[in-house]
LUMSE-910619 format. One line per field, with one value per residue: x, y, z of N, C-alpha, C, O in turn; chain; residue number from 1. Coordinates in steps of 0.05 Angstrom, whole numbers. Example, Ala and Ser with C-alpha at 12.3 -4.5 7.8 and 13.67 -1.06 7.14 Angstrom:
// residues 2
n_xx: 264, 257
n_yy: -114, -45
n_zz: 156, 142
ca_xx: 246, 273
ca_yy: -90, -21
ca_zz: 156, 143
c_xx: 264, 258
c_yy: -66, 1
c_zz: 156, 157
o_xx: 285, 268
o_yy: -66, 23
o_zz: 169, 161
c: A, A
k: 1, 2
END
This chain:
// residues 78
n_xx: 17, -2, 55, 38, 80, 107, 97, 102, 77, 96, 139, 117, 96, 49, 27, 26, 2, -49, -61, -64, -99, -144, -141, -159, -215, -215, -222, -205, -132, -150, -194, -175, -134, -172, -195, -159, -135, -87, -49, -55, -12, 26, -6, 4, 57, 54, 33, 64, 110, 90, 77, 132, 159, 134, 130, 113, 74, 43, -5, -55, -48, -30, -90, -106, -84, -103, -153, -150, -117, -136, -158, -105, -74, -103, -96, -51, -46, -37
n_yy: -24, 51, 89, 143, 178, 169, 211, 269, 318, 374, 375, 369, 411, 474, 471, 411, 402, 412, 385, 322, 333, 328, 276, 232, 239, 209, 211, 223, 234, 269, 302, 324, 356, 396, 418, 441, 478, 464, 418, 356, 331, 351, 340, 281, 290, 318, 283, 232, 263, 273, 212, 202, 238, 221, 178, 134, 84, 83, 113, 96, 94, 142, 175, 142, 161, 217, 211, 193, 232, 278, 334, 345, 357, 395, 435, 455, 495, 558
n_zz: 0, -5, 33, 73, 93, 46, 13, -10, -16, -20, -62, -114, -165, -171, -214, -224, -176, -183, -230, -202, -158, -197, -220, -190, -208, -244, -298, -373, -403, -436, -422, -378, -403, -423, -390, -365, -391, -425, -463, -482, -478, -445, -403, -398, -383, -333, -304, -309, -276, -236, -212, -208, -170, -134, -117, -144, -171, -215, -258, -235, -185, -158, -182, -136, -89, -90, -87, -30, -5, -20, 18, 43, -9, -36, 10, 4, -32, -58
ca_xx: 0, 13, 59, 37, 107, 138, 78, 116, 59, 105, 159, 97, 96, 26, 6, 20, -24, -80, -67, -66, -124, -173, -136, -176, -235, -231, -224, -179, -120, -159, -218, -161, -123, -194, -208, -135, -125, -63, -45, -56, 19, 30, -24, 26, 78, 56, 23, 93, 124, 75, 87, 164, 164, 117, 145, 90, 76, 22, -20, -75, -36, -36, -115, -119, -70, -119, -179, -147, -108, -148, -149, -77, -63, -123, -92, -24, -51, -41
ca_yy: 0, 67, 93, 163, 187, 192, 223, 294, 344, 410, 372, 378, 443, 475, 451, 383, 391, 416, 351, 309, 335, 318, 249, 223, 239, 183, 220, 213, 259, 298, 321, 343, 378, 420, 426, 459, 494, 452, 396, 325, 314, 377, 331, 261, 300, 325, 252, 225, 269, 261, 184, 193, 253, 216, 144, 115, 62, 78, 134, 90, 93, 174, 179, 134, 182, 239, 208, 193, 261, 310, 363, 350, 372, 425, 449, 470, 518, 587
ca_zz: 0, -6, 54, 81, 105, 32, 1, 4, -36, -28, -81, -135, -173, -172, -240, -217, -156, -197, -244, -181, -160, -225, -230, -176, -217, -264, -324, -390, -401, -463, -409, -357, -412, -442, -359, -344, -415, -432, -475, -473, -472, -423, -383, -385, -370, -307, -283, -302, -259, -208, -208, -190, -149, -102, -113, -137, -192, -242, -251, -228, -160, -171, -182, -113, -71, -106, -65, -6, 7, -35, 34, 38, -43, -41, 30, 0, -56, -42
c_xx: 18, 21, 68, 66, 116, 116, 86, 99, 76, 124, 137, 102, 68, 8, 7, 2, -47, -87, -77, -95, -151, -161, -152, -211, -246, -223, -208, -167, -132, -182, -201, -154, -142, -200, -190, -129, -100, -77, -49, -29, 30, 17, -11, 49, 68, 47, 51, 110, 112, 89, 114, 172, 149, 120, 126, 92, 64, 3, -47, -74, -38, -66, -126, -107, -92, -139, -171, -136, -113, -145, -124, -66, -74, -103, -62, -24, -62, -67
c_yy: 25, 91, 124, 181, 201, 202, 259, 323, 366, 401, 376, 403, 452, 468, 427, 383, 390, 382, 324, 305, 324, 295, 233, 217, 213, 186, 216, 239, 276, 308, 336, 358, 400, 433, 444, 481, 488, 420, 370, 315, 322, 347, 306, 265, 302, 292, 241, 238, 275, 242, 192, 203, 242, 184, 132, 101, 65, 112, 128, 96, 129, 183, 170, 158, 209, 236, 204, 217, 282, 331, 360, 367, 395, 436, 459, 487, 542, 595
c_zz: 0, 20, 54, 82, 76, 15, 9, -20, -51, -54, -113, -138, -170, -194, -232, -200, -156, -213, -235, -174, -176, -223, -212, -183, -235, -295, -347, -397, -422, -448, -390, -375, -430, -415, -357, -374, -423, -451, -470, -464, -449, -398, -375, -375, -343, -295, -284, -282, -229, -188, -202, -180, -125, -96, -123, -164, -216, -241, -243, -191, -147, -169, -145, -90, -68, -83, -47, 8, -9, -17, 36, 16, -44, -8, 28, -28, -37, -34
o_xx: 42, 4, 88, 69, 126, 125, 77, 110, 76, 125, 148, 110, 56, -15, -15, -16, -64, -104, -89, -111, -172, -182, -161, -227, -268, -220, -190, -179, -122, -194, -208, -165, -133, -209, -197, -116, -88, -98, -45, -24, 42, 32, -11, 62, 76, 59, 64, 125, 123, 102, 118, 193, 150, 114, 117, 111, 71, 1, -63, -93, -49, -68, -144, -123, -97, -142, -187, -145, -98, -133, -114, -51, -62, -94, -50, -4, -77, -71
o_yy: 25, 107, 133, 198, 223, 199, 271, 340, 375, 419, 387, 418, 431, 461, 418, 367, 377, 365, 307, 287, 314, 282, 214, 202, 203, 168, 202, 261, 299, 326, 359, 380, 417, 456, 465, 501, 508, 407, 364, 297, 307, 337, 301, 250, 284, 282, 240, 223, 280, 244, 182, 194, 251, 171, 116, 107, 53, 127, 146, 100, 134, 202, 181, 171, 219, 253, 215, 223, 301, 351, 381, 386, 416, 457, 469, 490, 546, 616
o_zz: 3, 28, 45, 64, 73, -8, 28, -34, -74, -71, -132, -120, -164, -193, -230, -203, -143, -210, -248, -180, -167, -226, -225, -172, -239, -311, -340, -398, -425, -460, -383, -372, -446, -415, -348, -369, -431, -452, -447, -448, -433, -381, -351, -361, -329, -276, -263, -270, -208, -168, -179, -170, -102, -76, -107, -179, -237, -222, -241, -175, -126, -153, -132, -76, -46, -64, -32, 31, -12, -26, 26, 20, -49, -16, 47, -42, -18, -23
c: A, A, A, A, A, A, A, A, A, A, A, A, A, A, A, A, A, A, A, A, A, A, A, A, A, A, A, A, A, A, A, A, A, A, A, A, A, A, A, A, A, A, A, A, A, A, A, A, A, A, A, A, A, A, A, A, A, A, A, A, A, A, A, A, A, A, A, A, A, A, A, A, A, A, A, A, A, A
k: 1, 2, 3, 4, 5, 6, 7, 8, 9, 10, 11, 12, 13, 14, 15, 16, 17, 18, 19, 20, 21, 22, 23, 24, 25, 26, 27, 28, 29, 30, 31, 32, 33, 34, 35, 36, 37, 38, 39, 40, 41, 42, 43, 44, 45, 46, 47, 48, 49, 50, 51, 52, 53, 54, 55, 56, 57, 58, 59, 60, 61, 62, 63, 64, 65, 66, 67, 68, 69, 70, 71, 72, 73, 74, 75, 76, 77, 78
END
């Protein structure tokens, strides 16, 4: 499972935490990238660098973090 401790948010940039955010939703990267006003590719980029700034495996792993610490991600935007 996925262990709290190295889940470190502040290393995300703020576009990633926005990306973070919607991945939890479910959605496919061409509705996040018409939702954020960026690219589809803009939109694997940031989940890729999600996934290895936060250790994690998949971006399915990514969408679950999303629902479990959404006030965490939303509680470090200015």
């Amino acid at each position: 499972m996925i262990d709290r401790q190295v889940l470190d948010f502040t290393t995300l940039t703020e576009r990633e935490r926005e990306v973070l955010a919607l991945l939890g939703g479910g959605e496919q990267n061409r509705w996040l990238a018409r939702r954020l006003g960026i690219t589809e590719r803009t939109v694997r980029a940031h989940t890729s660098s999600i996934v290895r700034k936060l250790h994690l495996k998949s971006r399915f792993e990514a969408a679950i973090v999303s629902n479990l610490y959404a006030e965490d991600i939303r509680g470090l935007r200015p």
